[in-house]
C-alpha positions in Angstrom: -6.9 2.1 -19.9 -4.2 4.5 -21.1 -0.8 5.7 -20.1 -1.1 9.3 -20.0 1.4 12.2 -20.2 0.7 15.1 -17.4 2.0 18.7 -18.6 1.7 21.6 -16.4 0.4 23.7 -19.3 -2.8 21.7 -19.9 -4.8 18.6 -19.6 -3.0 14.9 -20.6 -2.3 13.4 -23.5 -2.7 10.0 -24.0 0.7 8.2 -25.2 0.0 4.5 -25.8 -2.3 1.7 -25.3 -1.0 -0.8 -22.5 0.9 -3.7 -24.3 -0.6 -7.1 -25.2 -0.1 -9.7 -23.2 0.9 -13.0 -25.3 4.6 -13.8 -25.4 5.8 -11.8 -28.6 4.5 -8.7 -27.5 6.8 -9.3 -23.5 9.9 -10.2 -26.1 9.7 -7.1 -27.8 8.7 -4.8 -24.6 11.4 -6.7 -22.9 13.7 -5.7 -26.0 12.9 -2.5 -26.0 13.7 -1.7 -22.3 17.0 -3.6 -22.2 18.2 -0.8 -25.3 16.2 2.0 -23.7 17.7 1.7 -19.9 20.9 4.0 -19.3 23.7 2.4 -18.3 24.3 2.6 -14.0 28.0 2.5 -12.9 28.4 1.1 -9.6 29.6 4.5 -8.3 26.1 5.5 -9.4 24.0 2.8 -7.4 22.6 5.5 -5.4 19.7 8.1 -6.9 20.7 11.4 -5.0 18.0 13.1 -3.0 18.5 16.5 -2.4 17.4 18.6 0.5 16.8 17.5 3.9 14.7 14.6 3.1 18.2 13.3 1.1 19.9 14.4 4.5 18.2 11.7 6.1 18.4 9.0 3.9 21.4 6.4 4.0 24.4 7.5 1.8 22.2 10.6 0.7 19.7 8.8 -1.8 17.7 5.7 -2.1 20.3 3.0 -3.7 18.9 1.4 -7.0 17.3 -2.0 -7.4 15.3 -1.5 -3.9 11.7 -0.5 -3.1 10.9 2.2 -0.9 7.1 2.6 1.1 6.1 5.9 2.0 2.7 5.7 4.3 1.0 8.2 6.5 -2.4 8.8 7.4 -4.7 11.4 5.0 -3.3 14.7 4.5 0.0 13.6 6.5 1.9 14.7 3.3 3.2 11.1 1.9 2.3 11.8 -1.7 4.4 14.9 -1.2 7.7 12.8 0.1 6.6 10.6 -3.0 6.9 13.7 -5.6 10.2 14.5 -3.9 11.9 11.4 -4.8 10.2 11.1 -8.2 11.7 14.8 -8.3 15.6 13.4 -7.6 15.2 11.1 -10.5 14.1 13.8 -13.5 16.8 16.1 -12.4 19.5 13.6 -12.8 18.3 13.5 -16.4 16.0 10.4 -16.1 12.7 9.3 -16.3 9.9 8.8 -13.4 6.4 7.9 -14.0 3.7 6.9 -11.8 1.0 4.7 -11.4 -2.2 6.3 -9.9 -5.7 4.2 -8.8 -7.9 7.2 -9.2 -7.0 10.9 -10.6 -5.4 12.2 -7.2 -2.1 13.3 -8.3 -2.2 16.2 -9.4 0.4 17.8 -11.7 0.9 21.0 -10.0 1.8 19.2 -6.8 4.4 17.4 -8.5 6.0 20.3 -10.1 6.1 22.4 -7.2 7.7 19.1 -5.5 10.4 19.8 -8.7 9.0 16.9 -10.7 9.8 17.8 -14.2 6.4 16.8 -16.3 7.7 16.2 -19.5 9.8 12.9 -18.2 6.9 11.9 -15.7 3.9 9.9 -17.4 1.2 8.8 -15.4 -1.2 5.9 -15.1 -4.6 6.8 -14.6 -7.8 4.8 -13.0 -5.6 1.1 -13.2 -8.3 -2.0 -13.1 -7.3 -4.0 -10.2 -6.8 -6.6 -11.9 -3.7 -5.3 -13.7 -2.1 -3.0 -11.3 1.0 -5.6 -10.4 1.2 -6.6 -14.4 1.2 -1.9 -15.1 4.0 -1.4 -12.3 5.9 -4.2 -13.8 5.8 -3.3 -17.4 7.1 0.3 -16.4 9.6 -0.9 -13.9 11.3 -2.3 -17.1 12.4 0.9 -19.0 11.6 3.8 -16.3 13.9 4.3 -13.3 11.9 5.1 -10.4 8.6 4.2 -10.5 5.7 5.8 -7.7 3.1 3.5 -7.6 -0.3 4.1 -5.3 -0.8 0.4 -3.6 -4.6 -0.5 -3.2 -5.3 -2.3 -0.5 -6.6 -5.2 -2.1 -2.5 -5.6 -3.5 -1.4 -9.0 -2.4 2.2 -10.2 -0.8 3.0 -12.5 -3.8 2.0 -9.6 -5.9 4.2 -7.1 -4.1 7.4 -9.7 -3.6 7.3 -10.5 -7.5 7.1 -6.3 -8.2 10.5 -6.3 -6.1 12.2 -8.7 -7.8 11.8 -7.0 -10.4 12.7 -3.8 -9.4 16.0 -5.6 -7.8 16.0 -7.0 -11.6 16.2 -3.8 -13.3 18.2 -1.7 -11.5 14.8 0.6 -10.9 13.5 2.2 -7.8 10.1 1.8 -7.0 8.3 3.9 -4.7 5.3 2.2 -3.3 2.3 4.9 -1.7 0.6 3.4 0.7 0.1 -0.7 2.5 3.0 -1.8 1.3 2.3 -5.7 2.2 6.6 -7.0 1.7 9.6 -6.3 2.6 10.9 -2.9 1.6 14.4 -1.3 1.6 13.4 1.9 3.2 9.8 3.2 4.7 9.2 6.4 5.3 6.0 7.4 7.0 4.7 10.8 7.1 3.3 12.4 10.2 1.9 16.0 9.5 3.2 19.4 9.9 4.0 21.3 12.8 3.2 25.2 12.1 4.5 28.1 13.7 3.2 32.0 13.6 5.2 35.1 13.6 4.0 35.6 17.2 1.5 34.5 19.9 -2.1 35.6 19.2 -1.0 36.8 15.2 -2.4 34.2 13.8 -0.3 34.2 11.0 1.6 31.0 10.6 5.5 31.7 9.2 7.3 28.7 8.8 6.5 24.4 9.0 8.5 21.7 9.5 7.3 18.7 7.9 7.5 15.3 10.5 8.9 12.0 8.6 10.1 8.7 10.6 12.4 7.4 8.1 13.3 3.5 8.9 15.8 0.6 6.9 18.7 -0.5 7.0 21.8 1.9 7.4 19.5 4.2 9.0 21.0 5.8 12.3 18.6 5.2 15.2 19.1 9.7 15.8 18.2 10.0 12.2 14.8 8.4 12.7 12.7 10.6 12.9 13.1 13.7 11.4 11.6 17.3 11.0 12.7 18.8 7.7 12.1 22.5 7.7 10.2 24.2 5.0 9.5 28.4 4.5 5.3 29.0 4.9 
């Protein structure tokens, strides 16, 4: 397995083996992040979303530290809410990078979400076995972190990953059965589509449906239809 490096001008490039796992190699990954990890003023605690998905959020952003699950059934557009928030973090100057179970996100997807590629690796085809020990090692030097959670992801697993995101100050943005508490969870629900007029059959304009739920949510704020242009 290899962390790759997704450009939108041609096929990945393969950055680094995954670290070994005895204890010098954790000390000096461990080293590493601590001198590598920007320093967050408290005024700062909150990554800025922009757009109407940010609209929705509490206080504009996700805060720091937290872990937020974004579900929905196939198609619904949750990857797409996912690219979004990866997006928030690159153009505050930071890095995202994602973790990925097969090859299903694709790089154009996430720049047209405004994901800049050259500060989002990726994670491609993670054993099961060392998905939890992947989305740790990154949650130590990246600041948000989207991670796709298999199904076969366990609760100890998943309480352990946000620890340490609550540890490092990261925000990690789990795809999928989320099986622990999280912060915020956002669950897409399709696209409504509307035409420039009955029997054109030309659809003009969509407005995504998201029910947004957590704490400091408003109970109006809910559930939400953020307009996009067709």
């Amino acid at each position: 397995m290899r962390i790759e490096h997704t450009f939108p001008y041609g096929p990945a490039v393969a950055l680094a083996a995954l670290p070994r796992r005895d204890e010098r190699s954790r000390e000096h990954l461990d080293n590493a992040a601590r001198h590598a990890r920007p320093v967050v003023l408290a005024g700062e605690r909150v990554l800025t979303v922009p757009g109407p998905l940010g609209a929705r959020l509490p206080g504009g952003g996700v805060r720091r530290g937290t872990v937020v699950a974004v579900d929905g059934d196939p198609g619904a557009g949750a990857t797409g809410i996912a690219f979004e928030l990866a997006a928030a973090a690159t153009a505050a100057g930071e890095w995202a990078a994602a973790v990925e179970l097969g090859a299903g996100l694709g790089g154009l997807a996430a720049a047209e979400a405004g994901v800049e590629l050259d500060r989002f690796p990726v994670v491609r085809r993670v054993p099961p076995a060392r998905w939890a020990a992947v989305v740790a090692a990154l949650l130590e030097g990246i600041s948000l972190v989207l991670a796709e959670v298999p199904g076969y992801a366990r609760t100890a697993d998943a309480r352990r990953l946000t620890a340490r995101t609550r540890e490092r100050g990261a925000v990690l943005v789990a795809v999928g059965p989320w099986p622990a508490a999280a912060a915020l969870r956002l669950r897409a629900a399709g696209s409504e589509w509307r035409g420039l007029g009955v029997g054109e059959g030309v659809l003009a304009h969509g407005d995504r449906r998201v029910h947004v739920d957590g704490r400091g949510v408003a109970p109006r704020e809910r559930f939400a239809a953020l307009a996009r242009a067709g």
